[in-house]
C-alpha positions as CSV (number, residue, x, y, z in Angstrom):
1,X,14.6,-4.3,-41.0
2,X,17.3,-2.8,-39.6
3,X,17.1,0.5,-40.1
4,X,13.3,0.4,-39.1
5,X,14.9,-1.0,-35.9
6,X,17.4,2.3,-35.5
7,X,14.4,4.5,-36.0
8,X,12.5,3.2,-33.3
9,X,15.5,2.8,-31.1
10,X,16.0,6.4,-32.1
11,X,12.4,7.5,-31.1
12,X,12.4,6.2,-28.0
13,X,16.0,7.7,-26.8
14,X,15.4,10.9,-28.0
15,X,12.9,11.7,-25.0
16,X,14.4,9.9,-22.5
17,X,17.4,12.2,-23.6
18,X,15.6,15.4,-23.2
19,X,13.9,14.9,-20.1
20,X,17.0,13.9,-18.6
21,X,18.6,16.9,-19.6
22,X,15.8,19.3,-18.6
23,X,15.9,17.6,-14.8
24,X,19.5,18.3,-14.7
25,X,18.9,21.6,-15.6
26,X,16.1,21.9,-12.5
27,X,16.0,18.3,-10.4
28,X,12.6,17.5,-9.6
29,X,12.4,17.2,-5.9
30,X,11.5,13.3,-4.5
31,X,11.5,11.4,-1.8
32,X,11.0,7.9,-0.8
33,X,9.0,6.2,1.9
34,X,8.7,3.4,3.9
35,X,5.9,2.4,6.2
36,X,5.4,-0.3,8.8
37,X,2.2,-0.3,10.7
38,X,-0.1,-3.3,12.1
39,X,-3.9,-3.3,10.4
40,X,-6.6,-3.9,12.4
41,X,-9.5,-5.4,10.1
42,X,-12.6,-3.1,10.5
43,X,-15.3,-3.9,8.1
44,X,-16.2,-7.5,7.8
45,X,-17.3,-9.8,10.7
46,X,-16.8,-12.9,9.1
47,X,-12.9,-11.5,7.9
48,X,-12.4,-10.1,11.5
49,X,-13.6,-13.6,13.5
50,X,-11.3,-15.4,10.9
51,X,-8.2,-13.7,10.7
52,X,-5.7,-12.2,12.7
53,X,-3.6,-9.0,11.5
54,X,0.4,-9.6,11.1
55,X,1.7,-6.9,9.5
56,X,1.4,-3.7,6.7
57,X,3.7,-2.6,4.7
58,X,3.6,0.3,2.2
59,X,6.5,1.6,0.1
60,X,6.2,5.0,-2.5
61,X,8.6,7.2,-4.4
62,X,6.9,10.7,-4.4
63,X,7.7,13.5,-7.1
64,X,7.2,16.9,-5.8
65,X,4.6,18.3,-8.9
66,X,3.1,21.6,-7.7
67,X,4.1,23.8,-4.8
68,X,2.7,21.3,-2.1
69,X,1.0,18.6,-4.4
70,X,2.9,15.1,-4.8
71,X,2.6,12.3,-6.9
72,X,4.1,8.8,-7.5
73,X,3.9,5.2,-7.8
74,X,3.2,2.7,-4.5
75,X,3.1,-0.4,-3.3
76,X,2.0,-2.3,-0.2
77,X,2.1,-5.5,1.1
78,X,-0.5,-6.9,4.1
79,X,-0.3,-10.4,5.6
80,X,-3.0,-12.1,8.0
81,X,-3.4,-15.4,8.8
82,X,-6.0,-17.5,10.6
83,X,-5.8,-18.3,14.1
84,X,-3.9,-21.2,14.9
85,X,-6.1,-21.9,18.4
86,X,-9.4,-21.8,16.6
87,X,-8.0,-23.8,13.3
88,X,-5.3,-26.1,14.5
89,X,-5.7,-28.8,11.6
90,X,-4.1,-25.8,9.1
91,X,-2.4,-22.7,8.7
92,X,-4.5,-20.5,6.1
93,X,-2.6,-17.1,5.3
94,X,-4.0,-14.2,3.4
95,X,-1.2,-11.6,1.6
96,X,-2.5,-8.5,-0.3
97,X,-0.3,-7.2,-2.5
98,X,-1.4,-3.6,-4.1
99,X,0.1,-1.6,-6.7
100,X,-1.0,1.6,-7.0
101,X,-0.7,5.6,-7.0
102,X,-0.1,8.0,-3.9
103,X,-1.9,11.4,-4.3
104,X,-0.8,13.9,-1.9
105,X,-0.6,17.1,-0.5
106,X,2.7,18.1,1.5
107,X,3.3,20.7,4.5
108,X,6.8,21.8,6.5
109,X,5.8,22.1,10.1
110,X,8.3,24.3,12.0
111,X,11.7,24.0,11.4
112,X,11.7,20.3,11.8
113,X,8.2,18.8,11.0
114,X,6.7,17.7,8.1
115,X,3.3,16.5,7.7
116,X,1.3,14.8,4.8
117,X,-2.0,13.5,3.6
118,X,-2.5,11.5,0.6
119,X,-4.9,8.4,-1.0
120,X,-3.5,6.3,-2.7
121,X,-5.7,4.2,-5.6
122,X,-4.7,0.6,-6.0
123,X,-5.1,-2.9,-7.2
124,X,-5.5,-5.4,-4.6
125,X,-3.7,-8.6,-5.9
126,X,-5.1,-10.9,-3.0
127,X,-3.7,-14.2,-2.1
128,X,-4.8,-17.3,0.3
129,X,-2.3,-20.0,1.1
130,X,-2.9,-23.1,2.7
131,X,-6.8,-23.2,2.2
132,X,-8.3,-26.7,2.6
133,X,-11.4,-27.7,0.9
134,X,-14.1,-29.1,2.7
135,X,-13.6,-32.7,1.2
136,X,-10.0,-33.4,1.9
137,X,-6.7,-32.0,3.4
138,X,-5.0,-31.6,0.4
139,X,-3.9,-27.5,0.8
140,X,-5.3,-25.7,-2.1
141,X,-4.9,-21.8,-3.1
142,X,-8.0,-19.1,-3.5
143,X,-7.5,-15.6,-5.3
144,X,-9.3,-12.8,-5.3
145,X,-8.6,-9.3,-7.2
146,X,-10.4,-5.7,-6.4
147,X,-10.1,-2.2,-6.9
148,X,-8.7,-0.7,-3.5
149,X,-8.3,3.2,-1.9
150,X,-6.3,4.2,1.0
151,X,-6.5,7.6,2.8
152,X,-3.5,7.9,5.2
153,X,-2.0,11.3,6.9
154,X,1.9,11.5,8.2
155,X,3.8,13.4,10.5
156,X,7.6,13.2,10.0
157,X,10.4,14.9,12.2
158,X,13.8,15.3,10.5
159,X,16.8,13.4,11.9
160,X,18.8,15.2,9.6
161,X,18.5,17.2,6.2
162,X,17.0,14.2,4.3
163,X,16.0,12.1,7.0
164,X,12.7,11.8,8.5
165,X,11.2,9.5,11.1
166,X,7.2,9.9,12.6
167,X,3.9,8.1,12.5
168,X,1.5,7.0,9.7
169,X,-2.6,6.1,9.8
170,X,-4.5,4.9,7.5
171,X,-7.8,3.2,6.7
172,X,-7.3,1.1,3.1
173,X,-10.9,0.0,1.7
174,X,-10.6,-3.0,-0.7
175,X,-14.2,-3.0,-3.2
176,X,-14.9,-6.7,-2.4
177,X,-16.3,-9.0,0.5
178,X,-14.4,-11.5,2.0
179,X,-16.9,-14.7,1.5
180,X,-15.5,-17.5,4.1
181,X,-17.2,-20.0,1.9
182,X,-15.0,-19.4,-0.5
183,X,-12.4,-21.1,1.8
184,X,-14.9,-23.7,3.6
185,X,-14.8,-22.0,6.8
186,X,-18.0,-22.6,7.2
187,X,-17.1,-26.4,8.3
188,X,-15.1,-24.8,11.4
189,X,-17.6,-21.5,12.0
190,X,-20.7,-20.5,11.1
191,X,-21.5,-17.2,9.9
192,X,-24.6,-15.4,8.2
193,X,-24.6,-13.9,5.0
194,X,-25.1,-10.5,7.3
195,X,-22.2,-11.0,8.9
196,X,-20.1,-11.5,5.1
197,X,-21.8,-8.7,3.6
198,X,-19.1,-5.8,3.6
199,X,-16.1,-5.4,1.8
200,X,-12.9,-5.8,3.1
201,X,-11.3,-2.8,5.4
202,X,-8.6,-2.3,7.7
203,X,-7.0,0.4,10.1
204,X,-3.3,0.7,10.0
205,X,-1.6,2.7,12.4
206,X,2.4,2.6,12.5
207,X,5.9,4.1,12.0
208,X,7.2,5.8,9.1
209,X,10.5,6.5,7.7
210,X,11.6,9.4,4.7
211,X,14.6,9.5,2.6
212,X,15.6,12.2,0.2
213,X,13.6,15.8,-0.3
214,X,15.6,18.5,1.8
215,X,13.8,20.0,4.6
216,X,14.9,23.4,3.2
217,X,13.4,22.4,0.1
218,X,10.1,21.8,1.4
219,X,10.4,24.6,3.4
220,X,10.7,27.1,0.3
221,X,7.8,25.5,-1.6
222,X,5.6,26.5,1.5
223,X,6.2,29.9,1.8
C-alpha cells in the first residue's frame, strides 16, 4: 500500500518537476488582469424592466502562448438587483458568477500602448436572492446555470514597465432567458412571453488594470 502510494506520489512530481525546470530555463511571459465596468442589460425586456445593473467584474491570468496569441483561466462576477421603487415589499438580487477561459490575441501600440481582444467561454453559475413566491413572504432562492461567451477588446497605457491602466468593452451573452415567472414577478408586472423570449445579454464598458508582462516584452514578440 505504501509503496503503491510512493509511486503515484512519484508520478505526479516528476512533471510538475520538469516543467518547472524548463520555465526557469525560458519563463513564460503572463500577466494578470482586473476589470471593473458597469453592464447595461441588452437582450431581454422582461430582464431589463426588472433589474437594474450594479456592477461587473472580471479577473484573468493570461499566458503568453504564440507570438501574439494568449491564453488562460477567468473569472467574473455581475450583480443586479431589482428596483427598490418599483418592488418595495423586497429586495431580489441576481449574481452571475462565471468561470471560464480567455482567448486572445495581443498587440504593443507605440511605445506605451497596448491593445487586446479576446472571448472568453464560460459557465454562468447564476444566483437569485431574496425571491418571494407568489403565496407568502417567506424569501426563497432560484438558480439557474448556462453556457456563456464574452467578446471584449482593451486598450492599456503603461504606467510603468509592468503596469497598465485603459478601458475595457464587452458584450457577454449567457445561452438562456431570463423567465420572470420563474420569480413571480408576474404578480408586480406583466410581461408577454415576447417580451421573455431572448436570452440574457449585457454591455459592459469600464476601466481596466494590468500587472506583470514587460512592455519590452510585448514589444519583441510584435516585431
Amino acid at each position: 500500500m505504501k509503496s503503491g502510494l510512493r509511486y503515484i506520489l512519484l508520478s505526479l512530481l516528476v512533471p510538475i518537476l520538469y516543467t518547472t525546470q524548463a520555465m526557469a530555463q525560458k519563463p513564460i511571459r503572463s500577466n494578470f488582469r482586473a476589470d471593473f465596468c458597469i453592464p447595461v442589460i441588452t437582450g431581454n425586456y422582461a430582464l431589463r424592466q426588472s433589474f437594474s445593473e450594479i456592477i461587473d467584474i472580471n479577473t484573468s491570468y493570461q499566458f503568453t502562448v504564440a507570438k501574439k496569441l494568449t491564453i488562460g483561466p477567468a473569472l467574473s462576477f455581475t450583480h443586479f438587483t431589482v428596483d427598490s421603487l418599483t418592488y418595495a415589499n423586497f429586495n431580489t438580487r441576481m449574481f452571475i458568477v462565471t468561470p471560464g477561459v480567455d482567448i486572445g490575441y495581443q498587440n504593443y501600440l507605440g511605445d506605451n500602448g497596448l491593445f487586446t481582444g479576446s472571448v472568453q467561454v464560460g459557465y454562468s453559475l447564476n444566483r437569485f436572492t431574496n425571491v418571494f413566491s407568489d403565496t407568502s413572504f417567506t424569501p426563497t432562492g432560484y438558480n439557474t446555470n448556462a453556457l456563456s461567451i464574452e467578446p471584449m477588446v482593451r486598450f492599456y497605457f503603461f504606467t510603468g514597465d509592468r503596469v497598465a491602466l485603459g478601458l475595457k468593452f464587452s458584450y457577454k451573452m449567457i445561452f438562456q432567458q431570463f423567465d420572470y415567472r420563474s420569480l413571480y414577478f408576474n404578480k408586480y408586472q406583466v410581461f408577454t412571453d415576447d417580451q421573455s423570449k431572448a436570452n440574457t445579454s449585457y454591455f459592459n464598458a469600464g476601466l481596466v488594470f494590468l500587472l506583470g508582462t514587460s512592455k519590452k516584452n510585448i514589444k519583441n514578440t510584435s516585431d
